[in-house]
Every structure is written in structure tokens, then in C-alpha cells.
N, C-alpha and C positions, 0 to 999 in steps of 0.2 A: 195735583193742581193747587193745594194751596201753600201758601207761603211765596206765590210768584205776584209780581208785581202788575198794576192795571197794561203797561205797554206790553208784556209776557202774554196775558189771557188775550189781547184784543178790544179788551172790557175800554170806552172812552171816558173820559173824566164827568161828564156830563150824566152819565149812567150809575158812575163809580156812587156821584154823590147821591143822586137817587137812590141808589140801593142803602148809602147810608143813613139815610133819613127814612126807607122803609124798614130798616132795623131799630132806628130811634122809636119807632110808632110800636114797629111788634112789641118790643121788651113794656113800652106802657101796655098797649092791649096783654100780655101775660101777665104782669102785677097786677093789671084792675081783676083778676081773673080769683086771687087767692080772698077766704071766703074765711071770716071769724076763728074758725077749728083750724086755721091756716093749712088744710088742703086746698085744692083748685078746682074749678069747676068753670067750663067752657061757656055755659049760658048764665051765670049768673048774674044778676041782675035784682038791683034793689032789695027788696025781702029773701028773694028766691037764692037761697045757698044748699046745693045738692055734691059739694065733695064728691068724690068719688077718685080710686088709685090712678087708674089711666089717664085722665087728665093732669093730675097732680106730679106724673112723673114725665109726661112734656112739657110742662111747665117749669119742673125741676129742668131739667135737661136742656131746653129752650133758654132758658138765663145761665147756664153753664154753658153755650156754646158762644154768647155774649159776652162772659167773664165778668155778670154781676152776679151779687151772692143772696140767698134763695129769701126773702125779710121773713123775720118772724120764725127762725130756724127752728128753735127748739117745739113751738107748739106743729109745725111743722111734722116733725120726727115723731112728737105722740100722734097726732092724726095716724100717719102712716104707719105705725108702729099697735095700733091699736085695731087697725081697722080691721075688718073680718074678710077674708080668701075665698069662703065658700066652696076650697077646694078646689079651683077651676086655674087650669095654666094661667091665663091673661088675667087675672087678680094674682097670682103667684108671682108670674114676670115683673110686672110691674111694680109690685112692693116691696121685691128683692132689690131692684135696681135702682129704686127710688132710694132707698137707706141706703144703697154703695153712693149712689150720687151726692149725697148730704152726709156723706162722711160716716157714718152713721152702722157700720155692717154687724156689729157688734149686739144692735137689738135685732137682727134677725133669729126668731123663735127655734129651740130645738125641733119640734114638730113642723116647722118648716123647711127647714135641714133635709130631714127626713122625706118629705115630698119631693123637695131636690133630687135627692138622689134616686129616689123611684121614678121618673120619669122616663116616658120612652121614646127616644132616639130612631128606632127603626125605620129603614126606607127601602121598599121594594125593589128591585135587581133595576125597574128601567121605567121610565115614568108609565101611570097606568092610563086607559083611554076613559077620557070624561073632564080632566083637569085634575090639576094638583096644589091649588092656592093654599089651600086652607091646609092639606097634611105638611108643605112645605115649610109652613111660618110655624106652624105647632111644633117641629122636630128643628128650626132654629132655635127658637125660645130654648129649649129643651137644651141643645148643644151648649147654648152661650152662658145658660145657667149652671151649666156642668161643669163648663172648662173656669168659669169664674169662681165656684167655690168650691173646687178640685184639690185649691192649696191642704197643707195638713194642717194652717193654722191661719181662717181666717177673725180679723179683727177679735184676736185675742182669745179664741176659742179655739179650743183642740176639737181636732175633729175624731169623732167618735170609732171604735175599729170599726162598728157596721159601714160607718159611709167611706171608711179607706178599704176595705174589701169590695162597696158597689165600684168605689173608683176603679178599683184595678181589672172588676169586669167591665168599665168602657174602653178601657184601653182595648182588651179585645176586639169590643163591640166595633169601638173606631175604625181598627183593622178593615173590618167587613166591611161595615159603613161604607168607608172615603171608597172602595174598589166600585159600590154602586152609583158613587155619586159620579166617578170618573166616567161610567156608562151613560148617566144621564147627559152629563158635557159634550159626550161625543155625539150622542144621538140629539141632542136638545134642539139643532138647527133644521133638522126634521120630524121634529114633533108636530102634531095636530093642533094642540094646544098650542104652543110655543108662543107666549108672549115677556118682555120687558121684565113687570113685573116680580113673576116668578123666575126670570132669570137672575134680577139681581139677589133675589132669596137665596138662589141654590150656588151663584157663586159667595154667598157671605156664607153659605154650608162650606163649598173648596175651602176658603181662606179658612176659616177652623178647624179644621182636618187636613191644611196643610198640602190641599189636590190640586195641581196646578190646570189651568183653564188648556185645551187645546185650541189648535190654531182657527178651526174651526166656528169656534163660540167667539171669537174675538172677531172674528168677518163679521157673523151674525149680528151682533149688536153696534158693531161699524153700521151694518144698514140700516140700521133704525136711526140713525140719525139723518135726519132730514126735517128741511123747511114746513110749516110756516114758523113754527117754536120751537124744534132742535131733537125730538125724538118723537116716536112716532110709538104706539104701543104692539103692534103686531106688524106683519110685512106688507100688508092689507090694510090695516086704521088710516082715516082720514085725518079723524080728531084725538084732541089730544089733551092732559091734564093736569094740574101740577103733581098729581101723584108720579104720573109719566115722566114726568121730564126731573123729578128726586130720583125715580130708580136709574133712569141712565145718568144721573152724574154718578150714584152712588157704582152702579156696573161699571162705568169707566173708572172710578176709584181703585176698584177690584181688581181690574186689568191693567191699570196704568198705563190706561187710554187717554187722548185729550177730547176735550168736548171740543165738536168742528164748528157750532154756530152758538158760542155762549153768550154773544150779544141779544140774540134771541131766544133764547132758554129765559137769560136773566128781566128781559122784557115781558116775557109770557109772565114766570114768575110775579113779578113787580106788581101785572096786569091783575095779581088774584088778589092784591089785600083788599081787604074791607075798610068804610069809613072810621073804625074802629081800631083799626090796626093791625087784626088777626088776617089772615089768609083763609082761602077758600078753597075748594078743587079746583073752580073754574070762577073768571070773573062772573060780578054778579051771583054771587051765592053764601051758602054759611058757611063763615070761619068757625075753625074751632082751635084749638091748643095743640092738637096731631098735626096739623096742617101746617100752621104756623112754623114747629118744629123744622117740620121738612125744608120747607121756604126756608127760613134759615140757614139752614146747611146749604141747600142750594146757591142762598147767595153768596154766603162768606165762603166756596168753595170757589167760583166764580168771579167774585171781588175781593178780596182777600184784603184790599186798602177799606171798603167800606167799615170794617170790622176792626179788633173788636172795641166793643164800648165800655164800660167802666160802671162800678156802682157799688 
């Protein structure tokens, strides 16, 4: 979808420039966002500066899909470089990514490294009954940090033989891996759970492991596209959100699918910024810097002229 032009999408010029001027607004709503120690932080406000990595690497990421560059780089890179992990994946992901994003991979810590590569990847033969959100995005993260610093030399650092022997047991692991994910693809159209969301997780699990979608999974999320805003989250939902309507563009990415009503996707979208600039789940509610992100993408996947902007 992107790189085509507003007569290619459908997208009309009247919309085109709306969208660019909701992107002029986001990128100020994410600058006003960066906070003294130049991390970011979603609510701050006046006195109030609480950093933290996960915002600070939508924020990073959010001005990089704009192609302006991050202010205040370097206190930036200490924030992020300093900050403490506490151990847990999603402080892991995030501060690995954030220093790829700001150029930066070179200050990721041996003892990081190391978490890296201990990480687990495993995923059951066939989805289990109750949902799978939350093991699903855990064993992305996991994949995408694996296969990102798999190299034998990233940002100037040899990688150690412990972490080139864990590499050589994912290769394995992959093997097995990608055979359950291709279970999950097959079966995913009659799953109990089966929504949107965790679809587009476990097709960005194919696309790194190299598992091609069947014909099956590509009907499926063909039928979620539907009126009033362009994706639906389950085959049943009425309602619908911007999270919803990021994961079907990003699933039609995956598939190299087109969006059949992105007039409306891009209107729903539009519909969530805040008077602030940031985006919401749904109109009328709080923006944060995750959100924003997604919007983002959504629009300049969809208007591809609105974008990008400069700075």
C-alpha cells in the first residue's frame, strides 16, 4: 500500500490534506511529549515528567515514520541507555529497539545480550482454549529480538560464542516453531477466540519465520472488512477501534491485501485525535504516544501523499 498515489488508494484530496495536517499536529503532540532527561512520557504535563521506555520508543518510532529526527539525541540515548529493565520482556523490547531506532545498538549492555538470547520463543502445536493475546505478542517480541540481533556482529560488537551457540539452537527451535504456526493459520478461521488482533500478531510470527499465510486466513480477514470504519474485530463485533482498524491494515500488509474501504478506516482514524494532537482508541478519549504511533502508520499507509514531513 504505500508508495501509491491518493488516485491509486481512493484516498480524495480533501482527505489527503486532512490527514496531513493530522500528522502536522501528531508530530507537535510527540515533541511536546519529551521530558528534561529527554525520554518521553504520554501524560506529561507541566511539572509532572515520569519517562518511562515504552513511551519513549513510540515516540522514538513515531518521528521516524515522519522522517524527523529524535531533538535532544544524545541525552536521549543516556536516558534510554541507563534506564533500568527490571528484567521483564516489555522493558527489554522496548530499550533494545529504542537504541536500534536512534542509531545507537552499540550501548546495548552485555547483560542484555544475554536476556536476549535466553528468551522463549515457544508456542503450543494449536491455539489453546481461553485466548492467546498476551502469549502471542510475548513470543513476537521474543522472535523479533532474536532474529534482530542474531547478526555475529552487532553495532560493532562480537557476539559472544555463548550467544552464537543459543543462535544456532533457534535455528532449530524455528524448525518446529514455524510447523505450529502453520497449524495455527490453518485452524485460526475456526478458532473460538479468533479475532483481528491476534491475527495480525501471529501473521507478523509467519512473516519471521518465513510461513506463508493459506488461502484460508486471507478469506478470514477479507471478512472483517466491513462498514461503518473498514474492519471489524471479530466476525460478530459491532464496534470498532483504532487499535482495530491498525491491525487490519498491518494484516493486509502481511498479506498483500488491499484495504477495500480506506476512505473510511482513514476517517475513523482522523476521527480519534485529540485537541492535542495525540490519537485515542476511540474519539473522545486519552491519547497516548502507542496510539498516536499506530495512527500514524495507518494514515501514511493509506495516504502515502500526506506524508512524509520534514524536521
Amino acid at each position: 500500500m504505500r508508495g501509491q498515489s491518493a488516485r491509486e488508494t481512493g484516498i480524495s484530496r480533501s482527505l489527503t490534506l486532512s490527514s496531513r495536517r493530522a500528522l502536522q499536529e501528531a508530530a507537535r503532540y510527540i515533541l511536546s511529549r519529551q521530558c528534561t532527561s529527554g525520554g518521553f512520557c504520554f501524560y506529561r504535563h507541566g511539572s509532572i515528567e515520569e519517562p518511562n521506555l515504552k513511551d519513549t520508543y513510540y515516540a522514538v518510532g513515531g518521528l521516524r515514520q515522519l522522517h524527523i529526527a529524535t531533538p535532544r539525541h544524545g541525552e536521549t540515548v543516556e536516558y534510554v541507555a541507563r534506564a533500568s529493565l527490571y528484567g521483564q520482556m516489555s522493558y527489554l523490547y522496548h530499550y533494545a529497539f529504542t537504541l536500534s531506532l536512534l542509531g545507537e545498538e552499540s550501548r546495548i549492555g552485555t547483560v542484555e545480550r544475554r536476556w536476549i538470547d535466553q528468551l522463549d520463543v515457544a508456542l503450543p502445536e494449536r491455539p489453546p482454549i481461553g485466548g492467546v493475546t498476551g502469549r502471542l505478542e510475548s513470543v513476537r517480541r521474543a522472535v523479533r529480538l532474536h532474529q534482530y540481533f542474531d547478526a555475529s556482529v552487532r553495532g560493532g560488537v562480537a557476539r559472544p560464542e555463548s550467544s552464537a551457540t543459543a543462535a544456532r539452537a533457534r535455528r532449530t527451535e524455528k524448525e518446529h516453531c514455524a510447523g505450529h504456526v502453520m497449524s495455527w493459520l490453518q485452524e485460526w478461521p475456526n478458532y473460538p477466540q479468533a479475532n483481528l488482533w491476534d491475527a495480525y500478531v501471529l501473521l507478523s510470527l509467519a512473516s519471521y519465520w518465513d510461513v506463508p499465510a493459506p488461502p484460508c486466513m486471507r478469506e478470514w480477514v477479507e471478512s472483517l472488512q466491513r462498514l461503518p470504519v473498514g474492519f471489524g474485530m471479530t466476525a460478530r463485533s459491532t464496534m470498532s477501534n483504532l487499535e482495530v482498524v491498525y491491525a487490519g491494515v498491518r494484516a493486509c500488509e502481511l498479506l498483500g491485501l488491499a484495504v477495500h474501504q480506506p476512505a473510511e478506516v482513514l476517517e475513523f482514524t482522523l476521527g480519534c485525535q485529540m485537541a492535542g494532537g495525540g490519537f485515542a482508541r476511540a474519539p473522545v478519549s486519552l491519547p497516548d504516544l502507542q496510539l498516536t504511533y499506530r495512527a500514524i502508520h495507518v494514515i501514511t499507509a493509506l495516504a502515502p501523499e500526506a506524508a512524509p514531513l520534514s524536521g
